[in-house]
C-alpha positions in Angstrom: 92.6 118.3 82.7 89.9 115.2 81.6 86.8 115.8 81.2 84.2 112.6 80.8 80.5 114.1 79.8 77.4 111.8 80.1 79.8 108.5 78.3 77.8 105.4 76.7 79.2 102.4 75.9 77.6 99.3 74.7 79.2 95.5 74.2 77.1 94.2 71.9 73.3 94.2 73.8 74.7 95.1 77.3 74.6 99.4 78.1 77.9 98.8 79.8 78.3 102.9 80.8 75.6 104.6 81.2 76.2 108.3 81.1 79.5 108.6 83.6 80.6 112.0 84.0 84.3 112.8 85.9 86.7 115.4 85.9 90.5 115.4 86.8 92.4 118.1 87.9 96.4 118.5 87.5 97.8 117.8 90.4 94.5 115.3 91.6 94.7 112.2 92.3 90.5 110.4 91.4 90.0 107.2 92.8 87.4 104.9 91.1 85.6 102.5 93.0 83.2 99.7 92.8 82.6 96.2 93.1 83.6 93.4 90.6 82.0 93.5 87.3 80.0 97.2 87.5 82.6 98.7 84.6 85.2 100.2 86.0 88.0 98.5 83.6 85.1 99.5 80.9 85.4 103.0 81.6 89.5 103.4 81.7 89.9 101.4 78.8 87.2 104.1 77.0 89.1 106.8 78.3 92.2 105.4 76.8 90.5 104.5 73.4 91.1 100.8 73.8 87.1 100.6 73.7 84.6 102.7 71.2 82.0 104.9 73.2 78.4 105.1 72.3 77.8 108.3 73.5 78.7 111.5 75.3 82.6 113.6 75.2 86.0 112.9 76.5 87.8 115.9 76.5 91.5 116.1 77.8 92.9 119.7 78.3 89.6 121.2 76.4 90.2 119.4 73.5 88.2 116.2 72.3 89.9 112.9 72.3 86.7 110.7 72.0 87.3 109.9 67.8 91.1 109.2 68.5 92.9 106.2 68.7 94.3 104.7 71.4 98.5 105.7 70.5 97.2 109.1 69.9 96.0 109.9 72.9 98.8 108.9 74.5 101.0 111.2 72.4 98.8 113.6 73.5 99.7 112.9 77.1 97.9 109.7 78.6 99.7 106.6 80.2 97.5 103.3 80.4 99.0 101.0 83.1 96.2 98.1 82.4 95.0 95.2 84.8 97.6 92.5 84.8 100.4 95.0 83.8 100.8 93.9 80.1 104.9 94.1 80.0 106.8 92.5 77.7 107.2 88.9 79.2 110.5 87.8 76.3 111.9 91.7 76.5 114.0 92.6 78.9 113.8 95.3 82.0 115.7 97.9 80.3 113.4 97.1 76.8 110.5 97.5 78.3 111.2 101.2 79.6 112.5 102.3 76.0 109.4 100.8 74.9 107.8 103.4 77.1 109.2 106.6 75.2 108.1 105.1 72.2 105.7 108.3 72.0 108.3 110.7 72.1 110.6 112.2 70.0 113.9 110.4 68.7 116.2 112.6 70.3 114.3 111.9 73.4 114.2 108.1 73.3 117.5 107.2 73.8 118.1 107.6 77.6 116.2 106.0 80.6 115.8 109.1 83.1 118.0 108.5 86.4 114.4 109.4 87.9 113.0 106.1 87.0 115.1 104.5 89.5 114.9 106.3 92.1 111.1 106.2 92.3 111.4 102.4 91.8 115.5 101.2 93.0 114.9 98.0 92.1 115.0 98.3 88.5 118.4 98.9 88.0 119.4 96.4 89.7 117.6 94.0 87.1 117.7 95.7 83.8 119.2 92.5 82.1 116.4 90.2 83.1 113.4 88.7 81.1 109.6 90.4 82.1 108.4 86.9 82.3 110.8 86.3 84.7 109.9 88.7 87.5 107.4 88.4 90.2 104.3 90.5 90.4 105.4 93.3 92.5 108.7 93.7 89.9 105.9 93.5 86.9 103.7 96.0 88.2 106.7 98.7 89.2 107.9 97.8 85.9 104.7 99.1 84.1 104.4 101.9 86.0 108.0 103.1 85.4 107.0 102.6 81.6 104.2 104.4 81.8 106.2 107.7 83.4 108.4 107.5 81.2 106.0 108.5 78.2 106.0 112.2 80.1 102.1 111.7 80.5 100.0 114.7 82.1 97.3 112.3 82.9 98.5 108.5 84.1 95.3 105.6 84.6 96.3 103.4 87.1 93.9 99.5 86.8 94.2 98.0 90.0 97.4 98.4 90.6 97.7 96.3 94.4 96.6 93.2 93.0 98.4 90.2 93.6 101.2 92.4 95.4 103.1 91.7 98.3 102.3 94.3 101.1 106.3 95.8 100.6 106.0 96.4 97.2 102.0 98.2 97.6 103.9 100.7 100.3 106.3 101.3 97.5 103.6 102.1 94.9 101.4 104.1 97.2 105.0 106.0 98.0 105.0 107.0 94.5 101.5 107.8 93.7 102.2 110.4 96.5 104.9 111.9 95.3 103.6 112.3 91.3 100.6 113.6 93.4 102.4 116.5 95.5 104.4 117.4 92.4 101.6 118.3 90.9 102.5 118.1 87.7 99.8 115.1 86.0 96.6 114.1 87.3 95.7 110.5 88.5 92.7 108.2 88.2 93.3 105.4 90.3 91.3 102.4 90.0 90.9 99.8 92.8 89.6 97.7 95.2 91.4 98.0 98.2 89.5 100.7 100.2 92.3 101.9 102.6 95.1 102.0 99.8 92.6 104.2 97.9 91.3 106.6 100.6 94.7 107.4 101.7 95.7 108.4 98.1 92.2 110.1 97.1 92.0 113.6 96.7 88.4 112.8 95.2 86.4 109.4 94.7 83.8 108.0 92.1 82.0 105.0 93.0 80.1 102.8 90.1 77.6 100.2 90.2 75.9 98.8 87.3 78.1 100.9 85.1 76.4 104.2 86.3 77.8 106.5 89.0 76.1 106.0 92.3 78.4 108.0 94.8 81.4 110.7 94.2 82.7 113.6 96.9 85.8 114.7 98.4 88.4 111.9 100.1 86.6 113.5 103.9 83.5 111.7 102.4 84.6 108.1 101.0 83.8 106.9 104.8 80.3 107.5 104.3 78.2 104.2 104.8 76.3 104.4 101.5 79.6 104.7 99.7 80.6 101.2 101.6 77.6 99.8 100.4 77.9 99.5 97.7 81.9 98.5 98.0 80.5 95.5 99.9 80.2 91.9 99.0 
């Protein structure tokens, strides 16, 4: 479904990705790691479009997305749920999800899907509350009900546990399960909290220094060079 070939990209002086390569299959759930800093958020924001590459291909479903802009690749099936959530603090619950289906037809856009709430209860019960008025946990299910509600085939998850009460993590990692055994989108999910992540892997990258230094199957994430370079 994604394909990243040999990406470069630069901030000004700094070689921030040096020639990462990843795939993603339907149905696959990819779990980027690595420590503070070595360009994790770099690489999904590339992905997404949010920052130019230097160098090397994106393609997504065997076509290139690399020259696109950010809204176009998700019409063509991507969902971005960013680091700190980026909801609408002054819209309400039930805004933000339209504002999620903003890449789909009219016709289409009307009608928050019953399925929404059921993955994540809590927003109906709150649809007529501010953004900036719910805590973390709220925020972050909030995103990710946005996000699903584009219809992605791929969905890019940025540290999604931070900041999040232990309840409301079980709830996410609940979820990324079930989109996971429907097999119906593929999942890169970024983050730092090893056991959340090797329970949900079906495959792992590990970066350092924005290059690539360890990948495998979810079997092989307990390795002690992959910890290695997760350590402090």
């Amino acid at each position: 479904m994604l394909q990243v070939k040999q990406l470069h990209q630069h901030y000004g002086s700094s070689h921030t990705l040096r020639g990462i390569s990843l795939s993603v299959q339907r149905g696959e759930c990819l779990t980027l790691l690595g420590r503070n800093g070595v360009g994790k958020t770099t690489l999904l924001k590339s992905i997404m479009g949010v920052l130019p590459a230097s160098g090397g291909e994106i393609l997504f479903q065997g076509k290139s997305v690399l020259h696109l802009a950010p809204h176009q690749r998700a019409r063509a099936g991507i969902a971005y749920v960013p680091q700190g959530r980026d909801i609408f603090a002054r819209l309400t619950v039930e805004e933000n999800l339209l504002m999620g289906m903003a890449t789909l037809p009219a016709a289409r856009a009307k009608t928050i899907k019953a399925e929404v709430y059921e993955l994540f209860p809590v927003l109906k019960d709150i649809l007529h509350r501010r953004g900036g008025d719910l805590s973390g946990g709220q925020q972050q299910q909030l995103a990710i009900a946005r996000a699903l509600l584009a219809e992605p085939k791929l969905i890019i998850l940025d540290e999604p546990t931070e900041g999040i009460q232990p309840s409301i993590i079980k709830d996410i990692a609940r979820v990324i399960r079930l989109l996971r055994e429907r097999g119906e989108m593929g999942i890169i999910l970024c983050e730092q909290y090893f056991d959340f992540a090797r329970e949900l892997a079906d495959h792992f990258v590990v970066l350092s220094r924005g290059e690539v230094v360890a990948s495998g199957a979810q079997h092989m994430m307990d390795n002690e060079e992959v910890k290695r370079h997760l350590s402090v």
